[in-house]
C-alpha distance (Angstrom), angle and dihedral (degrees) to the residues before:
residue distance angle dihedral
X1 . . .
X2 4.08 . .
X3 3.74 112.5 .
X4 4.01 84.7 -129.5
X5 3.17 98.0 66.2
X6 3.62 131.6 82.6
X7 3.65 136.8 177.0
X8 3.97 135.2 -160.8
X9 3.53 136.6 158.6
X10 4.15 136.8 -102.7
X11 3.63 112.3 -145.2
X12 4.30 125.9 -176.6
X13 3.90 96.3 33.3
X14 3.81 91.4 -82.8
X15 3.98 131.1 108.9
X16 3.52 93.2 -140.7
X17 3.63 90.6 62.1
X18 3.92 118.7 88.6
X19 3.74 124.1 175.5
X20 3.91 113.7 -125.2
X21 4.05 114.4 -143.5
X22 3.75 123.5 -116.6
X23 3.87 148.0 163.4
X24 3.49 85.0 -65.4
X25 4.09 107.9 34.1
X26 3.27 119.1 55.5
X27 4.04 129.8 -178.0
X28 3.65 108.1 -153.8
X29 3.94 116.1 -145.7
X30 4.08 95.0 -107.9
X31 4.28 81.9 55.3
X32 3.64 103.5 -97.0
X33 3.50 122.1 148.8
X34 3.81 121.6 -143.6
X35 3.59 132.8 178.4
X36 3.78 125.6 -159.9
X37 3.70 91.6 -133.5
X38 3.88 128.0 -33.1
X39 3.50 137.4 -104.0
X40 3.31 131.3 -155.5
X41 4.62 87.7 -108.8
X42 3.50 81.9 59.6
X43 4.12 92.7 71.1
X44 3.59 101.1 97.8
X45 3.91 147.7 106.9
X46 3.76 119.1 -66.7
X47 3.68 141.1 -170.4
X48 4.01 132.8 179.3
X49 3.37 117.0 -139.0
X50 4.07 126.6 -158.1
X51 3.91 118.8 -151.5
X52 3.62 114.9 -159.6
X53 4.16 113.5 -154.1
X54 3.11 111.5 -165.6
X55 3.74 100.8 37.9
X56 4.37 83.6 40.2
X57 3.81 84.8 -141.0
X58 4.11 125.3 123.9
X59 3.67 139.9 -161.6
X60 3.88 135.6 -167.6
X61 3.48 125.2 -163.2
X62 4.49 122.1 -137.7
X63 3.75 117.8 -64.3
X64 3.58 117.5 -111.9
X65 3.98 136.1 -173.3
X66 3.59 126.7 -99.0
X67 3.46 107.4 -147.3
X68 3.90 128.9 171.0
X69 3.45 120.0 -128.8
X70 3.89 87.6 -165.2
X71 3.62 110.8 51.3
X72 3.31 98.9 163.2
X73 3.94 97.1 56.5
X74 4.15 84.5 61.2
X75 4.39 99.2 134.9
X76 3.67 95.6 3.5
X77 3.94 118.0 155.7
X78 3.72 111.5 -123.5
X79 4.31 120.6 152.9
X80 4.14 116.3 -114.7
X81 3.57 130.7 -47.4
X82 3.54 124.5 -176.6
X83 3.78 126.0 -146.6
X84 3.94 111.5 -111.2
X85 4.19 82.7 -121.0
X86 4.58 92.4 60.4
X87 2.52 127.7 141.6
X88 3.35 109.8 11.4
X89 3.93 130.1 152.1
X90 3.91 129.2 -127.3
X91 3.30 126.0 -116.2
X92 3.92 87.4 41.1
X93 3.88 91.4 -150.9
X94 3.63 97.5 36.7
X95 4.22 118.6 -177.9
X96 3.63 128.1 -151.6
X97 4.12 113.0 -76.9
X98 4.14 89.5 32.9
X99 3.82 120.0 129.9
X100 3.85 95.6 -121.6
X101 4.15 121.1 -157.1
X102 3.75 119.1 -159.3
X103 4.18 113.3 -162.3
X104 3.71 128.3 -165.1
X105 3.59 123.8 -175.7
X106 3.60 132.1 175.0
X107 3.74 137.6 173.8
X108 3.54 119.9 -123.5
X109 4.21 155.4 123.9
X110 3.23 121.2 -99.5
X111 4.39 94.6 30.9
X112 3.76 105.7 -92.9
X113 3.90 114.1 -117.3
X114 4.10 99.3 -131.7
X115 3.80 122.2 -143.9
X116 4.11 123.4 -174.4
X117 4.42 124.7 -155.0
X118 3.45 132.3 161.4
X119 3.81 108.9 -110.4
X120 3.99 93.0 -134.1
X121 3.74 82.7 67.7
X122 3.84 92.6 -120.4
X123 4.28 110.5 132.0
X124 3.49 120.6 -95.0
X125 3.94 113.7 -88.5
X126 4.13 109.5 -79.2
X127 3.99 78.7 -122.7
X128 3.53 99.8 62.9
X129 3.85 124.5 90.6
X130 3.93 131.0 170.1
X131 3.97 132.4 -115.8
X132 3.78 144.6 174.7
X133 3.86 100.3 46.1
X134 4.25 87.8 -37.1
X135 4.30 88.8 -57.8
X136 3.60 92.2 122.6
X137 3.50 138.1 40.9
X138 3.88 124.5 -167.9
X139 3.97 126.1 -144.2
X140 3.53 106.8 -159.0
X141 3.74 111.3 -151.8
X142 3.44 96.5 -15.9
X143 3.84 115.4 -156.3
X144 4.03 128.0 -162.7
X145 4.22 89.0 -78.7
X146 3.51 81.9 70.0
X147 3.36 106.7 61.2
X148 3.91 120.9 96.2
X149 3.39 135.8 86.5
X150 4.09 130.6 -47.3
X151 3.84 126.2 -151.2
X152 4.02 117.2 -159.1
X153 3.60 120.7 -162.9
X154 3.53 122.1 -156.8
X155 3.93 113.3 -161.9
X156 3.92 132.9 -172.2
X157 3.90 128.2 160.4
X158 3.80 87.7 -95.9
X159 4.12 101.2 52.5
X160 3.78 145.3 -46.7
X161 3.68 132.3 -106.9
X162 3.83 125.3 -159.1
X163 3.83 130.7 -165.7
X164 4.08 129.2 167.9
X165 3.63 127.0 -152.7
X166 3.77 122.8 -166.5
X167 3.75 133.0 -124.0
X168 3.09 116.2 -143.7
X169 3.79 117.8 175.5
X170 4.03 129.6 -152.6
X171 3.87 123.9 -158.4
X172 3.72 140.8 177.2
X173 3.98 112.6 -85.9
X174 3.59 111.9 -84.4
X175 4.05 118.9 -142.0
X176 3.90 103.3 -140.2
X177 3.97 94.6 -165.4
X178 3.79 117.6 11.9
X179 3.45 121.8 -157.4
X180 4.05 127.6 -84.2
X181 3.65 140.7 -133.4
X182 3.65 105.7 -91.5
X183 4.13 139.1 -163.9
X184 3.71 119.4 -162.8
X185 3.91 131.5 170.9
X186 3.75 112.7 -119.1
X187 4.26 116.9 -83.1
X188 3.71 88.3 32.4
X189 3.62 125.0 128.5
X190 3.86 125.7 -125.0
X191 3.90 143.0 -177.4
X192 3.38 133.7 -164.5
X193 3.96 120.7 -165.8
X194 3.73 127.0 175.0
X195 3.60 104.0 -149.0
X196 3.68 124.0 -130.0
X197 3.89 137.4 -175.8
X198 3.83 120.3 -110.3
X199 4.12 83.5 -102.2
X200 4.01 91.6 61.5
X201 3.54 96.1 35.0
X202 4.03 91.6 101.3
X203 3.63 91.3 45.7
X204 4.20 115.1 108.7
X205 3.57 115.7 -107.1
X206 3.92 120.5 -172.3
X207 3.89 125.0 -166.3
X208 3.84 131.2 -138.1
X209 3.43 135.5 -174.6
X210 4.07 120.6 -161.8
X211 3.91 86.7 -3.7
X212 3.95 90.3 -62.2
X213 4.17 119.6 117.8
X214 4.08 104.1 -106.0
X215 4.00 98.4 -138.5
X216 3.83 103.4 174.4
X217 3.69 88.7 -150.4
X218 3.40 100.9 67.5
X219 3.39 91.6 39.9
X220 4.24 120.8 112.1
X221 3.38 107.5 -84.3
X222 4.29 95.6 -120.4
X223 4.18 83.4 53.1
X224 3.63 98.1 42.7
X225 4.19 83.4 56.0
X226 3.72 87.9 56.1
X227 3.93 104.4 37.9
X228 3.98 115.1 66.7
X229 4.23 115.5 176.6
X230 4.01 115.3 -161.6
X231 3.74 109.0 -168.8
X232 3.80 94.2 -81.2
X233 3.62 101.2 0.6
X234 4.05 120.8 78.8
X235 4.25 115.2 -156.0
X236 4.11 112.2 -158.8
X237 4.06 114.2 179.7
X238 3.52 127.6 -159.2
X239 3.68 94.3 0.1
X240 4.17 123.2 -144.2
X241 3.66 135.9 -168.8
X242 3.29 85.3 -95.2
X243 3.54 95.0 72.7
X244 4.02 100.7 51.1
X245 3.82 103.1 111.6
X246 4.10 135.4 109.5
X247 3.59 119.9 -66.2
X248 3.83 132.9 -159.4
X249 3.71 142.5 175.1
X250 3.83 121.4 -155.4
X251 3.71 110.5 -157.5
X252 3.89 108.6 -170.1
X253 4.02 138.2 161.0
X254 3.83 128.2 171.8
X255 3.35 96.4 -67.2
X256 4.28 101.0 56.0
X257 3.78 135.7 -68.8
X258 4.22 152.0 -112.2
X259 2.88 136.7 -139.9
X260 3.57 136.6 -171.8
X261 4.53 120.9 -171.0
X262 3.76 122.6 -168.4
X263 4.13 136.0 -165.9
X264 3.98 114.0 -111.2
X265 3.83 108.1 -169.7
X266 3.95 109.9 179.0
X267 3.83 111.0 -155.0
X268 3.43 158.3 156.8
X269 3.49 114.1 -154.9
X270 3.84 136.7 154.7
X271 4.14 130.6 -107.2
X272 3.85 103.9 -71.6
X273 4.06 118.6 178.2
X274 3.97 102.8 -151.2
X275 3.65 108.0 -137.9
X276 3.84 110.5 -99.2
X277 3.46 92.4 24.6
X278 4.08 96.4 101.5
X279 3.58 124.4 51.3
X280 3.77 111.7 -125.6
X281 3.65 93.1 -160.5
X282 4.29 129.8 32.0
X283 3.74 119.5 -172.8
X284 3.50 110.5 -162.3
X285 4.14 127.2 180.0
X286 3.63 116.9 -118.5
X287 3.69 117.1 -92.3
X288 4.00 86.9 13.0
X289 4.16 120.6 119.8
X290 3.80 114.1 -123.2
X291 4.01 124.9 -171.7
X292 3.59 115.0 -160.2
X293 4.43 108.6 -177.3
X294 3.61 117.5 -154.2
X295 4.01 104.7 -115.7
X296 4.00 115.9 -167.9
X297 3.39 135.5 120.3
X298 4.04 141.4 -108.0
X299 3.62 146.6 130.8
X300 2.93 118.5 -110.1
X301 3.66 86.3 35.8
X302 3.35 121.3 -147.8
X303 4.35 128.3 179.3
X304 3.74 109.7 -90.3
X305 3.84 115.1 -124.9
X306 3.71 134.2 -131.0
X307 3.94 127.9 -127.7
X308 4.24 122.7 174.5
X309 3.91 113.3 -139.0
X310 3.15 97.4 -68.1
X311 3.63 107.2 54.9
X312 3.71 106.5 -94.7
X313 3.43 127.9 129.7
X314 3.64 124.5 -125.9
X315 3.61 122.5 -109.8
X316 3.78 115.4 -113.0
X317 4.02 77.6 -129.5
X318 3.59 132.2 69.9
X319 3.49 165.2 30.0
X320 4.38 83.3 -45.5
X321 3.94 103.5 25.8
X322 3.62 143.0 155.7
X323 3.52 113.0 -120.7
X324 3.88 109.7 -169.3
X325 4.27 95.2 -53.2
X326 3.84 87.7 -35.2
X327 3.96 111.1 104.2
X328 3.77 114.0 -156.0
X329 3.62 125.7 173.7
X330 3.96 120.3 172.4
X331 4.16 137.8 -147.9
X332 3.57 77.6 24.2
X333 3.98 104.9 -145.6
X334 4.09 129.8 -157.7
X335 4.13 90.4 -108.4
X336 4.19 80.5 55.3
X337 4.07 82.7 73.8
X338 3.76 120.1 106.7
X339 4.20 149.0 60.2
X340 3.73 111.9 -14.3
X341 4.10 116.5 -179.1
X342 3.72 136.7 -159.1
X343 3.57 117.3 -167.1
X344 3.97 120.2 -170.1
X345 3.98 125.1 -166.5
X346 3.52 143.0 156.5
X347 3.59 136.0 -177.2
X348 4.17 88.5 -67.9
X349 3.61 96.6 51.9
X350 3.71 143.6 -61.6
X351 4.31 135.2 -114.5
X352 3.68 131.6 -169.7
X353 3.76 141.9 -138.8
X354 3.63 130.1 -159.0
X355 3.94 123.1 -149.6
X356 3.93 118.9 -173.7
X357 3.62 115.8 -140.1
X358 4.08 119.3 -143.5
X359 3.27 133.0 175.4
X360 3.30 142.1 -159.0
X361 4.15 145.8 -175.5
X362 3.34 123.4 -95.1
X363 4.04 115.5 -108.4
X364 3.34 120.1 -87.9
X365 3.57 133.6 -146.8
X366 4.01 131.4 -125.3
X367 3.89 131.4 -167.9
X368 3.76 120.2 -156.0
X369 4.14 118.1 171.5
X370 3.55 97.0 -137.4
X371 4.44 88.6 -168.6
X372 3.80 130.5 -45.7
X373 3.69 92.7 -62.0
X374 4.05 109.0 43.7
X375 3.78 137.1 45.0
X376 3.29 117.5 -161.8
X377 4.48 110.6 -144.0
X378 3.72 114.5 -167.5
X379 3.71 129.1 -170.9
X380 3.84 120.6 -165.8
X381 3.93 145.1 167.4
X382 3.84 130.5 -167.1
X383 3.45 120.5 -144.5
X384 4.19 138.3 175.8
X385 3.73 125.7 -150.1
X386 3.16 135.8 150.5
X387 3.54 97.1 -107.2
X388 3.86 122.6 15.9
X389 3.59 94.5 -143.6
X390 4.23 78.5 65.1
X391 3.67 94.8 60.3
X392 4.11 119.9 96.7
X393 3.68 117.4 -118.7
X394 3.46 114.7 -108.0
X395 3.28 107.7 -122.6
X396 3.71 92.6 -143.9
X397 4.03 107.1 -162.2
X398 4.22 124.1 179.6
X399 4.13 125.7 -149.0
X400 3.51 125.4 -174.0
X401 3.32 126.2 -156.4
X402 3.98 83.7 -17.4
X403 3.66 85.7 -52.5
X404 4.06 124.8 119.7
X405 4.09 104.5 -108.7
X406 3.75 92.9 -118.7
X407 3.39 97.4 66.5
X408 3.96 76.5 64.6
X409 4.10 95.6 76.6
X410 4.14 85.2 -177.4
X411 3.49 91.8 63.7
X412 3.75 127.9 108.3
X413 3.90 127.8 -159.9
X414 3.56 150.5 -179.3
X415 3.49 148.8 166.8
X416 3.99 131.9 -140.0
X417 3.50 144.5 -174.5
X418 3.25 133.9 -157.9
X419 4.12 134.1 -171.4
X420 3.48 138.0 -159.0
X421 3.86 155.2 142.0
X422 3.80 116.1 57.3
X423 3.84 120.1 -22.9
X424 4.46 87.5 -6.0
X425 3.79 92.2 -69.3
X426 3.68 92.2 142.1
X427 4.33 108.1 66.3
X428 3.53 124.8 171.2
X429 3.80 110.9 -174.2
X430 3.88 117.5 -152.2
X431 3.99 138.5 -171.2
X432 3.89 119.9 -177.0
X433 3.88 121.5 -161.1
X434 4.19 111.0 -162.8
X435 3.98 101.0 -152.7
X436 3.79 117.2 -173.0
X437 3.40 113.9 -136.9
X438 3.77 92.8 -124.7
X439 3.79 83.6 85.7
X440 3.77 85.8 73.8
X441 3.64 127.7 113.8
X442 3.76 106.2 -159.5
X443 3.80 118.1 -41.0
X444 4.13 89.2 -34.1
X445 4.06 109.9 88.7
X446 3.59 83.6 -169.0
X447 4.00 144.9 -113.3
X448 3.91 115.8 -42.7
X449 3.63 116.0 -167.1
X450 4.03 113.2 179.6
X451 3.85 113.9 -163.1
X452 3.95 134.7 -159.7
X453 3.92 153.8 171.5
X454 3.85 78.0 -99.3
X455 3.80 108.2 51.4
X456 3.85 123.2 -77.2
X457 3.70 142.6 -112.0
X458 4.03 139.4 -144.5
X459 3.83 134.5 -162.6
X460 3.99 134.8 173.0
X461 3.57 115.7 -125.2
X462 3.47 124.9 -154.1
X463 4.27 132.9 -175.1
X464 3.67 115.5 -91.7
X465 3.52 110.3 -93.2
X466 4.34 107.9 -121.2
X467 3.86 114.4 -139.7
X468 4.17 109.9 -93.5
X469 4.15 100.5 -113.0
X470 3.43 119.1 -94.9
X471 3.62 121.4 -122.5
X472 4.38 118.3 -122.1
X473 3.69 129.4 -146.1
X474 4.04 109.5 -167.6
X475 3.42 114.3 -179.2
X476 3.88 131.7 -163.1
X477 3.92 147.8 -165.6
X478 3.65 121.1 -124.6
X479 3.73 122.9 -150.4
X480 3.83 91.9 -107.5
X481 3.86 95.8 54.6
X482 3.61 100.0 -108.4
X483 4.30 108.0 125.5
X484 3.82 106.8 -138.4
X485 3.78 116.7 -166.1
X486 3.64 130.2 -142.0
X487 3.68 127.4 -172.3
X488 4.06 124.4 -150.6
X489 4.06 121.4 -157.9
């Protein structure tokens, strides 16, 4: 069906005559007329006529006689019939986006009424709506939730009939990775795939480079050697300069296309450590594990390596190691602290950066019983840099009972911090938590478990215990001399 395109129907050998649909005729989107069942009004001459919108021109074909060759059957009851055609859908070969219309027709006496689900039992899109007398329902923009299969059930006081028609939806090719700007040292080897679904993977992809069609063929005979293209995959040995440039696959089918373009720079270049790119300064919590990778960049890129202060390298194995340009070292202890280096080369040249290791304890936690009522938790951390404003944040963060503290409305906090020694290198960092003791549940106040940037801590608190009453033994002289004795719980 083309949406400019429309059909009706001439009735009464005259032009100016045009038949108006009903319960009981129906004019199906490809032009066919149906009737429900046939009177004896409806024996007459008839003519389809084909309006062309876009060129605003119109045609009708020769009238012709209806005649039935069952007279007697005219308004006999029988229960639904489809037609062999219903339901069917318009367009046939719908894509994704399209304004889809499902028809169902069926013949019958009484009218049917005509109801439309989805056979997966999922409701019908909130975009679809029914029309002509509930025969055809419209998908607006139907997208790939709405594909599946739908049932329509014709229904008259003698019987149903049900039919399903299928949607099935079409779409441009979809690129599920596209490619990425790339750097490679010279007499490396690259490839470049645009990655489709199993759906796609017949579609035709092509392959440009700086806008231009790559067609191996015509290529030079020493680059055709070195440049291989798979469907959606491109192969390029031993690369040169002269290969850097942008390069783009267009996937496409009948319905549209993708395409996806990427940066090729070919180059030698020498070790370079971007600025930012290196930590000058790690804390790390004692007994933690901290991995700190050597980032830099060359071409041809080798792995950085790893040195201490004093100019070894790290072993590959170990409690401190070098692990291809990524330096580990675990249960990290205070004689850990100190100068680490990386130093990056290639065949160009080489640089260095230097990252200084420091470590620190893990917080600890103090109880203080403000009164009866209150304990006061608090969670601290002492650090030393050379300047305070140098040191990370703590990030102090409370659990209870394995539960965040702010689910604890009751609960007060706050943090301090505290500097000293010359020019603030000495900073402890502090939060207190005030936890009423209402929050108990028997003698046990509960788990408290105070986390950090630098490792965490937990304790159990408990109510203070009261002394057990002490029993008193007063005695006293009576007037006749004898002592009596009374005791006093």
């Amino acid at each position: 069906m083309c949406e400019s395109l429309t059909y009706s129907w001439l009735y009464g050998s005259s032009t100016d005559r045009i038949l108006s649909q009903n319960e009981r005729k129906f004019i199906s989107l490809d032009g066919t007329l149906f009737f429900s069942y046939v009177t004896s009004e409806d024996e007459d001459s008839y003519a389809c006529s084909l309006s062309v919108y876009s060129t605003q021109s119109g045609h009708y074909g020769p009238f012709f006689r209806l005649i039935s060759s069952t007279p007697k059957l005219f308004n006999s009851t029988f229960p639904p019939k489809l037609d062999s055609s219903q339901p069917q859908i318009f367009p046939e070969d719908p894509k994704l986006g399209d304004s889809i219309y499902l028809e169902c027709f069926a013949y019958a006496n009484p009218i049917p009424q005509y109801k439309w689900s989805r056979v997966d039992g999922k409701p019908l899109p909130s975009r679809s709506h029914t029309s002509n007398y509930g025969r055809v329902l419209k998908i607006e923009k139907v997208n790939y939730g709405d594909a599946g299969k739908y049932k329509c059930v014709a229904t008259n006081s003698f019987g149903a009939a049900a039919g399903e028609v299928h949607v099935k939806l079409r779409a441009p090719p979809s690129i599920l990775q596209g490619l990425h700007d790339r750097l490679i040292p010279t007499e490396s080897n690259i490839s470049f795939e645009c990655l489709l679904s199993n759906a796609d993977s017949y579609s035709s992809v092509e392959w440009f480079k700086d806008a231009k069609p790559i067609v191996p063929l015509l290529l030079p005979a020493e680059k055709r050697k070195r440049l291989r293209i798979d469907h959606n995959v491109l192969h390029l040995k031993s690369a040169d300069e002269t290969d850097s440039g942008v390069y783009q696959c267009v996937v496409s089918n009948d319905v549209g296309s993708s395409s996806s373009s990427a940066l090729l720079t070919v180059k030698d270049s020498s070790p370079v450590f971007p600025p930012n790119a290196m930590p000058r300064k790690v804390f790390a919590a004692l007994g933690s594990t901290v991995s700190i990778p050597c980032i830099f960049e060359a071409s041809p890129r080798f792995h950085g390596k790893w040195a201490d202060a004093g100019g070894s390298r790290l072993p590959q194995k170990g409690r401190i190691r070098d692990e291809e340009g990524i330096m580990s070292i675990e249960k990290v202890l205070h004689e850990d602290a100190g100068l680490f280096f990386c130093t990056a080369h290639n065949k160009l040249g080489k640089s260095h950066a230097q990252v200084q290791l420091i470590v620190v304890n893990k917080p600890s936690i103090k109880t203080n019983y403000l009164d009866e009522e209150t304990v006061n938790m608090s969670c601290e951390v002492e650090l030393t840099c050379e300047n305070s404003e140098e040191c990370p944040e703590a990030l102090f963060e409370w659990r209870i009972n394995d539960r965040p503290a702010k689910e604890y409305p009751s609960l007060k906090s706050k943090v301090h911090e505290k500097k000293s020694g010359h020019k603030g290198r000495h900073l402890k960092q502090k939060v207190d938590l005030e936890v009423p003791k209402s929050l108990a549940s028997g003698q046990q106040i509960g788990r408290f478990a105070c986390s950090s940037l630098y490792g965490g801590s937990s304790e159990v608190i408990t109510k203070p215990q009261l002394p057990s009453p002490i029993a008193l033994t007063v005695e006293q002289m009576e007037e006749d001399g004898k002592d009596k004795r009374k005791s006093f719980d």
